[in-house]
C-alpha positions in Angstrom: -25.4 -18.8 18.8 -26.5 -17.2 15.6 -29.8 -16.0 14.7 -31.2 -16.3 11.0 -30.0 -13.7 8.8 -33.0 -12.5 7.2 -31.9 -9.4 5.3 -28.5 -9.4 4.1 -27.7 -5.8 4.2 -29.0 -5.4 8.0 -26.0 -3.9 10.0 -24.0 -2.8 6.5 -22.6 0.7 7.6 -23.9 3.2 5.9 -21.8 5.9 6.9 -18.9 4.5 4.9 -20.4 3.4 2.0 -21.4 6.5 1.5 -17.6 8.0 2.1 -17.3 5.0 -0.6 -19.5 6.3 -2.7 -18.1 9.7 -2.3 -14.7 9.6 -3.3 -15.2 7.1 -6.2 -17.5 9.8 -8.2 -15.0 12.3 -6.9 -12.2 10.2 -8.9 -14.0 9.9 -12.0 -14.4 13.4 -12.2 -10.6 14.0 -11.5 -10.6 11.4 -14.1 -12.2 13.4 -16.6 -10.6 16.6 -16.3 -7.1 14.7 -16.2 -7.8 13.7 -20.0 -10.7 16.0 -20.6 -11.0 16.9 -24.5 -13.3 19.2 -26.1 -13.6 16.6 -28.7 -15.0 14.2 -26.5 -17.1 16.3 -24.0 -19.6 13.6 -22.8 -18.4 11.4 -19.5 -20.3 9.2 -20.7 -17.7 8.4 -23.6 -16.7 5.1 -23.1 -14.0 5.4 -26.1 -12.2 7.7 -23.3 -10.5 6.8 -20.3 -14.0 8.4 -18.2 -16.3 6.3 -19.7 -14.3 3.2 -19.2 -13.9 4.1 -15.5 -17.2 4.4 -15.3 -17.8 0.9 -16.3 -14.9 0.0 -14.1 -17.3 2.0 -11.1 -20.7 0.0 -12.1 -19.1 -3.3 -12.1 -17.6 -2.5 -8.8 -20.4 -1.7 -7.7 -21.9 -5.0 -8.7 -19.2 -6.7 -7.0 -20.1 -4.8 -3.9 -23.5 -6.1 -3.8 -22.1 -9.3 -4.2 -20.2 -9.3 -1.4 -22.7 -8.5 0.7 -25.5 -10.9 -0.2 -22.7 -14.0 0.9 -22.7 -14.7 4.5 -20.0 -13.6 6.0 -18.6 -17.1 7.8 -17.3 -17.4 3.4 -14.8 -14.7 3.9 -13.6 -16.8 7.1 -14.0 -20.3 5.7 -11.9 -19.3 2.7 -9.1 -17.3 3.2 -6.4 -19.3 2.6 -8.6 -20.6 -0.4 -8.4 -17.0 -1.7 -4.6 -16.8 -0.9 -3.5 -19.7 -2.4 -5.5 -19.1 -5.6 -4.5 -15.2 -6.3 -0.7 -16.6 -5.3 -1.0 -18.6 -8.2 -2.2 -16.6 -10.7 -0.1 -13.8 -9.6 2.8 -16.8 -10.3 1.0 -17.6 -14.0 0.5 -13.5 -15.2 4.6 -13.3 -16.1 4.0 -16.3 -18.6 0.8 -16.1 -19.7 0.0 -12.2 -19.3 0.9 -9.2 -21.9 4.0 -7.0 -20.5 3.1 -3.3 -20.4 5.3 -0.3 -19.3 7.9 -2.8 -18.5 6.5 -5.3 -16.0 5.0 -8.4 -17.0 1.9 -8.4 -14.9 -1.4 -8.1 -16.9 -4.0 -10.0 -18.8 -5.3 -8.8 -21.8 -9.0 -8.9 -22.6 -9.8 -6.4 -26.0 -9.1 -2.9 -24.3 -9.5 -3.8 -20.9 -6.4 -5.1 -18.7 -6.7 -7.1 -14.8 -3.8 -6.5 -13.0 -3.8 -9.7 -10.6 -1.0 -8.2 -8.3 -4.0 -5.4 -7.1 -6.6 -8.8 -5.8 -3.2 -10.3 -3.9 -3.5 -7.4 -1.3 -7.4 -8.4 0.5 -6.2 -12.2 -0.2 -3.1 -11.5 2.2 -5.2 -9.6 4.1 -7.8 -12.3 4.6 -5.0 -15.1 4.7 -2.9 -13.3 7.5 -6.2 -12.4 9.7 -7.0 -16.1 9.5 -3.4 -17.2 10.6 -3.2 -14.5 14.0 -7.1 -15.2 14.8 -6.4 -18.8 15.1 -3.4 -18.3 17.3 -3.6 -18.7 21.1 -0.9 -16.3 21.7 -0.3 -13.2 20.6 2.4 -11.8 17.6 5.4 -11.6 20.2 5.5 -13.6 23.4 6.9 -11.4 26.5 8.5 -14.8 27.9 12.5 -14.3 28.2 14.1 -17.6 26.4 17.7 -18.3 26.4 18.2 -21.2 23.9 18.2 -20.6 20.0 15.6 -23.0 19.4 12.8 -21.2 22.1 13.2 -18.2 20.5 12.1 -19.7 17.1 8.7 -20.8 18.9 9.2 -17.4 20.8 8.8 -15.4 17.5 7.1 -17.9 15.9 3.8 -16.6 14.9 6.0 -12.8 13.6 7.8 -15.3 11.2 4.6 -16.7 9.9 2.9 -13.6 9.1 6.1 -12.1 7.4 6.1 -15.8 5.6 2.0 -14.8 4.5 3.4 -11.2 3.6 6.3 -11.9 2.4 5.4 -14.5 -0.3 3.8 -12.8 -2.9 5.8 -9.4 -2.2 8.7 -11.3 -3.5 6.4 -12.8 -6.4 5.1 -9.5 -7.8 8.9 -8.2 -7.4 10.7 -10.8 -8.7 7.9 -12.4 -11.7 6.1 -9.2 -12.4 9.1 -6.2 -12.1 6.5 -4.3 -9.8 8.5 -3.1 -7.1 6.0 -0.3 -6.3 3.0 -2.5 -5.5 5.0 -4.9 -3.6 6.5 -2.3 -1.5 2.5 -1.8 -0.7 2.9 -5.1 1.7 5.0 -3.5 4.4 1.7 -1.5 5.1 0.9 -5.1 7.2 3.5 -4.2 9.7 0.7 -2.1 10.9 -1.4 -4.3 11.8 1.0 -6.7 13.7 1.7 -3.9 15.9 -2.1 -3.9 16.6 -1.8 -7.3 17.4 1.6 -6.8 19.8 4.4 -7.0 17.0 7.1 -5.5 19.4 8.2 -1.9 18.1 11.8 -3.7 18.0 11.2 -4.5 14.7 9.7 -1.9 13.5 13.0 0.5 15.0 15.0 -2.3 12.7 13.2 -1.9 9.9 13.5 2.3 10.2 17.0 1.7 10.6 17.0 -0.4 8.3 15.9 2.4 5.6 18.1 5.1 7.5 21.4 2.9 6.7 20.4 2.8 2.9 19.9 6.1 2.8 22.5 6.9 4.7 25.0 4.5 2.5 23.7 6.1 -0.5 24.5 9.2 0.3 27.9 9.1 2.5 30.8 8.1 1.0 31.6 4.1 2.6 34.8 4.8 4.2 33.5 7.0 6.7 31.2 3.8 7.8 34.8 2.5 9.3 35.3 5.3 11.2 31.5 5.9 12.9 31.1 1.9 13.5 34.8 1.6 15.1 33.4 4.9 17.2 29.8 3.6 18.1 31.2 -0.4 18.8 33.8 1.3 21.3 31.3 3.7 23.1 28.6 0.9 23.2 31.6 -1.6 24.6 32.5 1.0 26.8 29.0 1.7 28.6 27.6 -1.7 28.5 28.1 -4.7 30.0 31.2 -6.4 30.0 30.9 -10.4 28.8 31.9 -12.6 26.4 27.9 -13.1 25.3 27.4 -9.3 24.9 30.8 -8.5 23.0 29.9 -11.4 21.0 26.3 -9.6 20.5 27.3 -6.4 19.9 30.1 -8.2 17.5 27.2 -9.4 15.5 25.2 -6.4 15.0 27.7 -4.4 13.9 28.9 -7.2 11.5 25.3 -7.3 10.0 24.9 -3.5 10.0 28.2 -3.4 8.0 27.1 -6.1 5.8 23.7 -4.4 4.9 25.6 -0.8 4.4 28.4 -2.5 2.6 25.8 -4.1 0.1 23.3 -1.0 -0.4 25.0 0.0 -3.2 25.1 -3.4 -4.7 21.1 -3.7 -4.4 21.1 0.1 -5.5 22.9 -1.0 -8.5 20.3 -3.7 -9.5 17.4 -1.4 -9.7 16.0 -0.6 -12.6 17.3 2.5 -14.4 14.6 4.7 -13.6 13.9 3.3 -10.3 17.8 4.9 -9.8 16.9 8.2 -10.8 13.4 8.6 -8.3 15.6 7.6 -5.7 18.4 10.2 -6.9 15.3 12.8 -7.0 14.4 12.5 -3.9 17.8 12.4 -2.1 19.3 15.4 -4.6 22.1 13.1 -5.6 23.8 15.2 -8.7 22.9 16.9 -10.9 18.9 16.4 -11.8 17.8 16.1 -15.3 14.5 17.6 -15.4 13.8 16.5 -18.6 14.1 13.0 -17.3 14.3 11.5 -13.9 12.8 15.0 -12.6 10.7 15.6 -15.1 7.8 14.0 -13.8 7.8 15.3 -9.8 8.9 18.6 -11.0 5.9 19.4 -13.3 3.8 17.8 -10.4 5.1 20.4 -8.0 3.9 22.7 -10.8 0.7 21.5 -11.1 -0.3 21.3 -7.7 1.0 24.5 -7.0 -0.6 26.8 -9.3 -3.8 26.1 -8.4 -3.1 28.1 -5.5 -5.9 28.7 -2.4 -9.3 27.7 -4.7 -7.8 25.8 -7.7 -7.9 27.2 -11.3 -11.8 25.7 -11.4 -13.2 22.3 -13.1 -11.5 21.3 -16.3 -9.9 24.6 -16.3 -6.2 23.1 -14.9 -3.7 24.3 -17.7 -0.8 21.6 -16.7 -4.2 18.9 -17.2 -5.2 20.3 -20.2 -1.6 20.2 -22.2 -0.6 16.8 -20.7 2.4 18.2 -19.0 2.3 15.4 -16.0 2.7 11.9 -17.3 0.4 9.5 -15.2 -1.9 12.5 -14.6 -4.9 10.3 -14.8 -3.6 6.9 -12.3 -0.3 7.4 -10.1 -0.5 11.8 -10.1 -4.6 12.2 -10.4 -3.8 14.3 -7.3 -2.0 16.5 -9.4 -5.1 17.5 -11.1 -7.1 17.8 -7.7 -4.5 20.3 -6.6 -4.2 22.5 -9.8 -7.9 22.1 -10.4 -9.4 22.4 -6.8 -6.5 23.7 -4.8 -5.5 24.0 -1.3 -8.5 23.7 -0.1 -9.9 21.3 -2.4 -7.1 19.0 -1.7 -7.5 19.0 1.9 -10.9 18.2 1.7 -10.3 15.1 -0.1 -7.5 14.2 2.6 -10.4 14.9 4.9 -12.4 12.2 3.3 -9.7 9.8 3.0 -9.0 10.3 6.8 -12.4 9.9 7.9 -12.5 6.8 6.0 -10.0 5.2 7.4 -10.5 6.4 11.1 -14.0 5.5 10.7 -12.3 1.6 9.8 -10.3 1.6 12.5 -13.6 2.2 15.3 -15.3 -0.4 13.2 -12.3 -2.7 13.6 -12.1 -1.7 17.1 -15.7 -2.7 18.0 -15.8 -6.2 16.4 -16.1 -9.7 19.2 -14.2 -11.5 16.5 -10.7 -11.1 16.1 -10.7 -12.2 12.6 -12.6 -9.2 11.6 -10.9 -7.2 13.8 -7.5 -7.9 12.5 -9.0 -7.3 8.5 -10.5 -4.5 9.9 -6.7 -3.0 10.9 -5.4 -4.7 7.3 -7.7 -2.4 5.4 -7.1 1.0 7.5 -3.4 0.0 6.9 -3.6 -0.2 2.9 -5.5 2.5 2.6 -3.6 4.6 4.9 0.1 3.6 3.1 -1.4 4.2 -0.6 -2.8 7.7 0.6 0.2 8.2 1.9 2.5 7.3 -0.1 0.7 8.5 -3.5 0.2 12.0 -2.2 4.2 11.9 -0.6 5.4 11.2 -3.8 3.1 13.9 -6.1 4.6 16.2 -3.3 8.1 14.9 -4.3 8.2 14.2 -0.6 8.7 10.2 -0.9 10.0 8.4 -4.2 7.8 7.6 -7.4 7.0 4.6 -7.0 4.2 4.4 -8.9 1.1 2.9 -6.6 -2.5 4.1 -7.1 -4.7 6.9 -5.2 -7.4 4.5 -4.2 -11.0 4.8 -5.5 -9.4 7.7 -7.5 -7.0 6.5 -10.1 -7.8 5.8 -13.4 -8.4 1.8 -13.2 -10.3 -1.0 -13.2 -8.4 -3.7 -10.9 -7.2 -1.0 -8.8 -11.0 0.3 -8.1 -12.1 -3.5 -8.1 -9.1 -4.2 -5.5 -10.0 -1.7 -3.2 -13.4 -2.1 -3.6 -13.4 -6.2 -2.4 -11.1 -4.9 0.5 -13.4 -2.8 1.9 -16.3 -4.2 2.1 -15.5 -7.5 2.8 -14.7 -5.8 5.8 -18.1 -4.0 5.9 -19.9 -7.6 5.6 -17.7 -9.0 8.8 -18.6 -5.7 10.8 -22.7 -5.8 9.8 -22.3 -10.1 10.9 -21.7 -8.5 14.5 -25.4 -8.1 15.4 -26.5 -11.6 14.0 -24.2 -13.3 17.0 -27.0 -12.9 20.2 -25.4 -11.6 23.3 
């Protein structure tokens, strides 16, 4: 039983819209110093990149309110409405969208570009909490089934939501050349293990990315040698039957196939999706005036600015454009040269109070549709944090994916911004069901 909801922004937390608040003026500053010119000393500017992202903030901002003056049974009602409809313009963008740094995925309005591929992420995320909350089991069944067919309705409901996930992954790779933000998806995987996706999968899917790396960097032949060694061991300790030979026949078969063909799919990647890879794994000789060029004067950046940073709009690197990107996928280069050590952790700080602050909210919510969004958002988050400051660190590959609520950006901001408090309006609709 509901009771009437009177004020619409009763039970909004407050503590994280503030967080919110917080590091999106945080990122317009960063903004500002990453393409600060004396010429144009005003933030306010809006021929510059600031003054556009401050647009891009007060119409975020507008679509924040507007999110939470809807009821929040919309967000539940609609979400394979909102699934199906961002698929398909994410499907229409390659043909009727303007191509820009090489991937076909924007429209064009005057000076200002939407990137749909950035709206598909809370639409998967709505689509995939409507599919589990519906589902009278959970992700993975602990039943024990012996014919082929029982294990399809065993794993069922883990082939559905990598179905939802998978879907418009493959478009955005495939349509839009934008590996980076596809790769975002596999930050689900998170929440299935929430929601008892067995941690078998998830050791397939690391070893998965161990083999490739592994291929990549090991010369084939040897594969004979250490799967003839590990098939014999494994026969030798294990059970001895026709059905496990036959099993342990088949993985190694597949592990061969997928090491055999690494260098296949390695060789279909874009040019300088090659060299990142190379970069990180030191293969030959790196050109730093190329494919190093960019994590190299990141390093730099981030580095000189020591303990305390070199101060606000004082970051040499910033100033003379050495980083490319320095204002979208490597702002936190200009945190780190601008703010320094400790300026940089205190921004991780934010980001990880954010998100741990998500995951209580998610954790305290009677319906398991918000609960499950709730994990979905905590997961994004967490992956882009992750993987934006892994690969400004030259830790992880460049793989070009936004610092949320920091990069320079109007879908991005707009993205994150419906994600999050989407959530926000399911957690405040907690305290209009009675007890």
């Amino acid at each position: 039983m509901r009771i009437k909801e009177e004020n619409p922004f009763l039970g909004i937390d407050w503590i994280t819209v503030i967080l919110y608040l917080i590091l999106v003026i945080l990122g317009w500053l960063n903004i500002y110093a990453a393409v600060y010119d004396e010429q144009h000393q005003s933030i306010f500017d809006i021929s510059q990149k600031y003054g556009k992202q401050m647009i891009w903030i007060i119409t975020a901002l507008v679509i924040a309110f507007a999110i939470l003056i809807i009821e929040a049974d919309f967000y539940t009602v609609f979400a394979y409405g909102f699934y199906i409809v961002i698929l398909l313009i994410n499907i229409a963008v390659p043909f009727l969208g303007k191509e820009i740094k090489g991937s076909k995925s924007w429209f064009r309005f005057g000076d200002f570009g939407i990137q749909p591929a950035e709206f598909m992420k809370f639409a998967t995320n709505l689509a995939l909490a409507k599919f589990l909350s519906n589902q009278n089991l959970s992700v993975i069944s602990t039943k024990r089934y012996k014919k082929l067919a029982d294990y399809f309705f065993m794993y069922k409901n883990t082939f559905m939501s990598f179905l939802i996930i998978g879907i418009p992954a493959i478009v955005i790779i495939a349509l839009q050349n934008e590996t980076g933000l596809a790769i975002t998806f596999a930050s689900f995987v998170i929440t299935l293990y929430r929601e008892g996706l067995s941690v078998n999968f998830i050791i397939i899917g690391f070893l998965a990315v161990v083999l490739f790396i592994l291929s990549l960097l090991i010369p084939q032949q040897y594969f004979y040698i250490v799967f003839i060694v590990f098939f014999i061991l494994w026969f030798y300790f294990g059970k001895h039957s026709w059905k496990n030979f036959l099993i342990k026949i088949s993985y190694i078969a597949l592990a061969s196939l997928f090491v055999f063909s690494s260098n296949f799919i390695y060789s279909k990647l874009q040019p300088h999706q090659r060299g990142r890879i190379d970069v990180l794994l030191g293969r030959g000789e790196i050109n730093l005036k190329k494919e190093g060029y960019n994590v190299h004067q990141s390093k730099i950046a981030i580095g000189s600015g020591g303990l305390t940073g070199k101060g606000f709009l004082k970051g040499t690197q910033t100033k003379y454009n050495f980083v490319p990107e320095q204002d979208t996928d490597f702002i936190f280069c200009t945190v780190g040269e601008e703010w320094g050590f400790i300026g940089s952790t205190f921004v991780l700080v934010l980001f990880a109070i954010l998100i741990i602050r998500i995951i209580n909210l998610a954790e305290r919510q009677r319906s398991e549709f918000s609960r499950i969004y709730g994990y979905g958002v905590a997961s994004i988050l967490f992956f882009h944090l992750t993987i934006n400051v892994g690969m400004t660190i030259g830790i992880l590959p460049v793989i070009g994916i936004p610092l949320p609520f920091f990069s320079y950006g109007g879908s991005s901001l707009w993205g994150f911004t419906i994600l999050l408090f989407i959530f926000l309006k399911l957690d405040a609709q907690r305290l209009l069901v009675l007890r």
